[in-house]
C-alpha positions in Angstrom: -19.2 -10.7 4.1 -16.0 -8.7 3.1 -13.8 -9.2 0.3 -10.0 -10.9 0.7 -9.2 -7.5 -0.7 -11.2 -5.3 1.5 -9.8 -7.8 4.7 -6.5 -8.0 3.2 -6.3 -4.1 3.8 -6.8 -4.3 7.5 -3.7 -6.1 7.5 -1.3 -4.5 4.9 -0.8 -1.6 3.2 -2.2 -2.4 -0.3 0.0 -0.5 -3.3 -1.5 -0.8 -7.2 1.2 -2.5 -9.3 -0.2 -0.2 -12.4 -0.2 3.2 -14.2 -3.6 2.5 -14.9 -5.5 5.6 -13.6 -8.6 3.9 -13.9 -7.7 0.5 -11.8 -6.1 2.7 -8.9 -9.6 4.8 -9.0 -11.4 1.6 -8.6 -9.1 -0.4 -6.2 -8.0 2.5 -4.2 -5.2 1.6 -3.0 -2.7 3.1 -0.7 0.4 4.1 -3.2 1.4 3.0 -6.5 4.3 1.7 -8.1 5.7 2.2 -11.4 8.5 1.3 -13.8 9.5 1.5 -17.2 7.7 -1.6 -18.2 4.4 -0.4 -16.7 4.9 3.3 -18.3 5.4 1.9 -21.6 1.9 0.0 -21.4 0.8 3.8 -21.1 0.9 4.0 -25.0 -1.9 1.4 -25.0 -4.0 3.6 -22.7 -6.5 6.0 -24.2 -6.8 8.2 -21.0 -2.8 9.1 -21.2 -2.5 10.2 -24.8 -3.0 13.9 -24.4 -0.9 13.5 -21.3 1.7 12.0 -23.9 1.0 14.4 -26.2 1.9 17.3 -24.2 5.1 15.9 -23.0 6.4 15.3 -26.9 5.4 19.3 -27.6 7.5 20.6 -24.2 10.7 18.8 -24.7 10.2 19.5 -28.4 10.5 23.3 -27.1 12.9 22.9 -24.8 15.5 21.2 -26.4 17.3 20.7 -29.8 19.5 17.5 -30.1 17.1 14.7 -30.9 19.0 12.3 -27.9 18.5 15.1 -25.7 14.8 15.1 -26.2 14.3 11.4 -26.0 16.1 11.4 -22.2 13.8 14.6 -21.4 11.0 13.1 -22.5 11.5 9.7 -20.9 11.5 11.7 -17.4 9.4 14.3 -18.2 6.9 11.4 -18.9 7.8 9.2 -15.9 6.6 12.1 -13.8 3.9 13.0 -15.6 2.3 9.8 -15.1 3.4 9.8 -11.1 1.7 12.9 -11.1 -1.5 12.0 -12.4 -1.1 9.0 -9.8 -0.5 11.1 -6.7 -3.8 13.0 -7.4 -5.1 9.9 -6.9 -3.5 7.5 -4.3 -3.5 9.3 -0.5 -0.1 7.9 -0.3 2.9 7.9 -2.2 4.0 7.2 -6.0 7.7 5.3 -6.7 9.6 6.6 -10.0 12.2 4.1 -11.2 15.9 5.4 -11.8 16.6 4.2 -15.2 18.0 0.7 -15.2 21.2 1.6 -17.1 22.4 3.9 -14.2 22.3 0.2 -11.9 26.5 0.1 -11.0 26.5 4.4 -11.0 26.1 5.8 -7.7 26.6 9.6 -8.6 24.6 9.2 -11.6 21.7 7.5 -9.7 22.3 10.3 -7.5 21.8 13.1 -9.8 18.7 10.8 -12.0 17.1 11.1 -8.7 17.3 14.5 -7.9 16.1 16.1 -11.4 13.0 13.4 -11.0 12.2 15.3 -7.8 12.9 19.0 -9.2 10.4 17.7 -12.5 7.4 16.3 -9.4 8.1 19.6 -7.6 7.6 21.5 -10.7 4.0 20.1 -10.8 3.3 21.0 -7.5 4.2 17.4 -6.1 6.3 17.6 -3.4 9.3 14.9 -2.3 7.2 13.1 0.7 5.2 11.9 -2.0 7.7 10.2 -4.0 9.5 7.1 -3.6 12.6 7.0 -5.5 13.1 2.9 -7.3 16.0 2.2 -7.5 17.6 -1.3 -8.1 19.3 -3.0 -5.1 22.9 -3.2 -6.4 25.8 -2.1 -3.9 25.7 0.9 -5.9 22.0 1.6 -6.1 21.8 1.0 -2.1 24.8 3.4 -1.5 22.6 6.1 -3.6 19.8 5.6 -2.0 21.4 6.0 1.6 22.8 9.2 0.8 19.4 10.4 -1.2 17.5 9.2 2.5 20.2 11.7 4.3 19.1 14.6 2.2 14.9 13.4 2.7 14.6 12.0 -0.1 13.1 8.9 -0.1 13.5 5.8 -1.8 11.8 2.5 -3.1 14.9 -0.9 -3.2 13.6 -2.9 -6.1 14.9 -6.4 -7.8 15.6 -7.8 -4.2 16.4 -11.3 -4.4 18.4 -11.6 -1.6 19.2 -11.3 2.3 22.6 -10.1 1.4 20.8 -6.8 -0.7 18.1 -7.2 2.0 20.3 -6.2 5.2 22.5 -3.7 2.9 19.3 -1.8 2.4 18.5 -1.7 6.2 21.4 -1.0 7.4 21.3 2.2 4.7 18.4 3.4 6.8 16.4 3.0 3.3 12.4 4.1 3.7 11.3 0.7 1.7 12.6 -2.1 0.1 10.6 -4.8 -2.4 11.5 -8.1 -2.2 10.3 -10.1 -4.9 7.9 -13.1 -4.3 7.2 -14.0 -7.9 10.4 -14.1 -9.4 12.2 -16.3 -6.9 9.4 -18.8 -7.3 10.1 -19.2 -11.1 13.7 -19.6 -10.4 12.8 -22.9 -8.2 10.2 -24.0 -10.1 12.4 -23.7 -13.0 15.2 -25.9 -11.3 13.1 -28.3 -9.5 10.1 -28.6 -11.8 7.9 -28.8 -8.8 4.9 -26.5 -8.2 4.7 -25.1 -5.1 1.5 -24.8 -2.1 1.8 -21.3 -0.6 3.2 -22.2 2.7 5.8 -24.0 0.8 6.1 -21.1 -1.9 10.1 -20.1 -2.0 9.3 -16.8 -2.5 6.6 -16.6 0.4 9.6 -17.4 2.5 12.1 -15.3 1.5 9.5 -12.6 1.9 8.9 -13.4 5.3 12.3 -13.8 6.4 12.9 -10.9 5.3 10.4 -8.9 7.4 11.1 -11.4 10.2 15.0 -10.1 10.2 13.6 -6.5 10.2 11.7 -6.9 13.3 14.2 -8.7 14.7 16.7 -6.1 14.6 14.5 -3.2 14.6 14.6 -2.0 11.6 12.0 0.9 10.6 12.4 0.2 6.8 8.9 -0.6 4.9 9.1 -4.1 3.8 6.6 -4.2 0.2 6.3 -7.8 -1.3 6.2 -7.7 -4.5 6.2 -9.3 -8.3 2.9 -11.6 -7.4 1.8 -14.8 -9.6 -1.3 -15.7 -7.8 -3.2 -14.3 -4.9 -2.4 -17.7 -2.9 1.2 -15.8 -2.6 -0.8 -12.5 -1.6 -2.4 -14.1 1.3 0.4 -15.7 2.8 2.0 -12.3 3.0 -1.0 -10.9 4.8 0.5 -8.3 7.5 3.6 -8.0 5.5 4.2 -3.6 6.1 3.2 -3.4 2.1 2.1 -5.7 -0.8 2.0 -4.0 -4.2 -0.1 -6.0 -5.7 -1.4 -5.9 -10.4 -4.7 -5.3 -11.1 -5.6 -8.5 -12.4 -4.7 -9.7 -9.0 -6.3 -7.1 -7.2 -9.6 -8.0 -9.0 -9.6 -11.5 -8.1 -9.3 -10.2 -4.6 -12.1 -7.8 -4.7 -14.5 -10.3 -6.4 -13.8 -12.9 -3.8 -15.2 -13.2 0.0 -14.0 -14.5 3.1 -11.5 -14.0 5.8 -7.9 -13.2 5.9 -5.6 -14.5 8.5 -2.4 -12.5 9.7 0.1 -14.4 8.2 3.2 -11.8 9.4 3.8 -10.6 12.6 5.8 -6.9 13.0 6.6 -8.2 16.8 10.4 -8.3 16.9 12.7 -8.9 19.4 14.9 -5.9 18.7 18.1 -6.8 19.1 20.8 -5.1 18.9 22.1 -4.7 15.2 25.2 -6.7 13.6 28.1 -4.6 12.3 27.3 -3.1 9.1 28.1 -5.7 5.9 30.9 -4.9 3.7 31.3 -4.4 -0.1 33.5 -7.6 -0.1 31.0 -9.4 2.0 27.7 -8.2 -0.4 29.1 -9.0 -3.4 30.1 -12.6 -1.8 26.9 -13.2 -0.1 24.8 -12.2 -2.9 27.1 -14.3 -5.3 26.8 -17.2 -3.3 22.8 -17.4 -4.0 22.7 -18.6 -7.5 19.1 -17.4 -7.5 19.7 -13.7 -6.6 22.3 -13.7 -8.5 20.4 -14.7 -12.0 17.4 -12.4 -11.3 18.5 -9.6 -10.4 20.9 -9.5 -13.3 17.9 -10.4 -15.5 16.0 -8.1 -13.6 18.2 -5.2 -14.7 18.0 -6.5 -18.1 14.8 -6.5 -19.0 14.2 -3.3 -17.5 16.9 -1.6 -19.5 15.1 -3.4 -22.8 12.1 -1.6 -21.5 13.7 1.6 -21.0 15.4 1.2 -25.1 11.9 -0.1 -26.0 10.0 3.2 -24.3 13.2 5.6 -25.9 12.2 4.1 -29.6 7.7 4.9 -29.0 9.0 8.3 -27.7 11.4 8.5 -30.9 8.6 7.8 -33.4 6.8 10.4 -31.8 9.3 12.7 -32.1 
C-alpha cells in the first residue's frame, strides 16, 4: 500500500518547508519554501558551509563598509541557498523580502528585484522564483506591481480573509495561509484542543480556497505553518501544502489512503468590487486573531533576520 505522503501527492502539490538539501533530495517535493528563520538553521548544516564560506569571501571583495557587507551577504546568501534548492526541486524556490521592509512598498519593490538580478546571476531564471513577501496592504501592493512586470510572488503571514481577497484581487501567483498559527491563537484563548475537522485553522484554510473557486480566482492557494499531519490531511486537495520535514517523514513512514478533503470546483461568480485600504485595514483589524499574528509574525521574522545579520557579522 502507498504512503499518506506518496497519496497525499496525487491530491496536492507537496512544497518542503526546509533548506535542508538533503530532506528535499529524499522527500522530493514539488518546490520549496524558505525564510530567514529556516536560512539561519543553515549554519547548523555541514553541507552549506563552503556554500557559506564563499558568500563571506565575495561580499568581502565587493564591498567595504562593514553594514554594507552584512546586507550583501544576507541576500547573497538567501540566493545562494534558493539556488542550491532549484537544482533540486522541478518546481519553484520562494525567497523572503526581509521582514523590516513589511509597511515599504518601493523598498519591497526594489528588495525584490536585486533578489532576482542575484538568482539570474547564477543562471536561475525569474519563473523559478517565488518572491515572499508578507501580506500587509503594503506587501500586497508590491507584489501586484512585481506580478505586472512577471515576477512572481509567494503572500506569507496570512491570517485573514481581509489579506486573503486583497491578495486575489492583486492577481498574486500564490498566497499561504497559515493553518498552524491560527490554531495556537484559539487554543490559546479557549484552552480547548482541537479534532481536525474542528481545527480553526483547517477552516480558515479551506475557506480560503473555497472563496477562490468561488470567484475564480487563478491564485495558488499553499497551506501552510503545519502542527501535526492530522491538519495536513484535512487539507488534502488544497492547490499546495508546504509541509517540514519532520512532518513529511511521519507521512512517508505511514500507509493508507487519503481522502480529497478540498474541492477546486467553484461556481465562478462574478467578482466583488475590489476592497479598499480603509476597508483592509478595518476588516483585518476587526479579527483580533489576524491581527496578533501577523504582527508577531513580522516580529519574529525581523528577530531572525537581526539574529542571521549578527552569524554573518562574526564571520565577517
Amino acid at each position: 500500500m502507498a504512503t499518506q505522503l506518496d497519496a497525499l501527492k496525487e491530491l496536492s502539490h507537496v512544497v518542503a518547508d526546509t533548506g535542508d538539501l538533503d530532506a528535499i533530495r529524499k522527500y522530493q517535493p514539488m518546490d520549496a519554501t524558505t525564510n530567514p528563520s529556516l536560512i539561519l538553521k543553515a549554519f547548523d548544516l555541514e553541507s552549506y558551509q563552503p556554500l557559506i564560506k564563499d558568500v563571506i569571501e565575495r561580499v568581502k571583495k565587493e564591498e567595504s563598509d562593514r553594514d554594507a557587507q552584512i546586507a550583501s551577504a544576507v541576500d547573497h546568501l538567501a540566493v545562494a541557498i534558493g539556488s542550491e534548492i532549484a537544482g533540486i526541486v522541478p518546481g519553484r524556490v520562494s525567497t523572503e523580502v526581509s521582514a523590516k521592509l513589511s509597511f515599504d512598498t518601493e523598498a519591497s519593490i526594489e528588495k525584490a528585484h536585486h533578489l532576482i538580478k542575484l538568482y539570474e546571476e547564477r543562471g536561475v531564471s525569474k519563473d523559478r522564483v517565488l518572491i515572499k513577501l508578507a501580506s500587509t496592504w503594503e506587501g500586497i501592493r508590491a507584489a501586484e506591481s512585481l506580478e505586472k512586470e512577471g515576477i512572481n510572488c509567494n503572500l506569507t503571514l496570512l491570517f485573514s480573509d481581509a489579506q486573503a481577497r486583497a491578495c486575489f484581487e492583486a492577481g498574486v501567483f500564490l498566497i499561504s495561509p497559515f493553518v498552524g498559527r491560527v490554531t495556537d491563537w484559539y487554543k490559546k484563548e479557549t484552552g480547548k484542543d482541537y479534532t481536525a475537522e474542528e481545527d480553526p485553522g483547517v477552516k480558515f484554510v479551506r475557506n480560503v480556497c473555497q472563496y477562490a473557486s468561488d470567484y475564480g480566482y487563478e491564485t495558488v492557494v499553499m497551506g501552510a505553518s503545519f502542527r501535526n499531519t492530522g491538519q495536513i490531511l484535512a487539507l488534502a486537495g488544497c492547490n499546495r501544502l508546504t509541509i517540514s520535514p519532520q512532518l513529511l517523514e511521519e507521512l512517508s513512514a505511514t500507509e493508507g489512503k487519503v481522502e480529497r478533503k478540498v474541492s477546486d470546483e467553484g461556481k465562478g461568480a462574478e467578482t466583488l468590487p475590489r476592497i479598499t485600504e480603509s476597508e483592509f485595514r478595518f476588516a483585518h483589524n476587526e479579527d483580533a486573531m489576524a491581527n496578533d499574528k501577523l504582527a508577531e509574525g513580522i516580529r519574529k521574522f525581523a528577530a531572525d533576520q537581526d539574529t542571521l545579520e549578527e552569524q554573518i557579522a562574526k564571520l565577517l
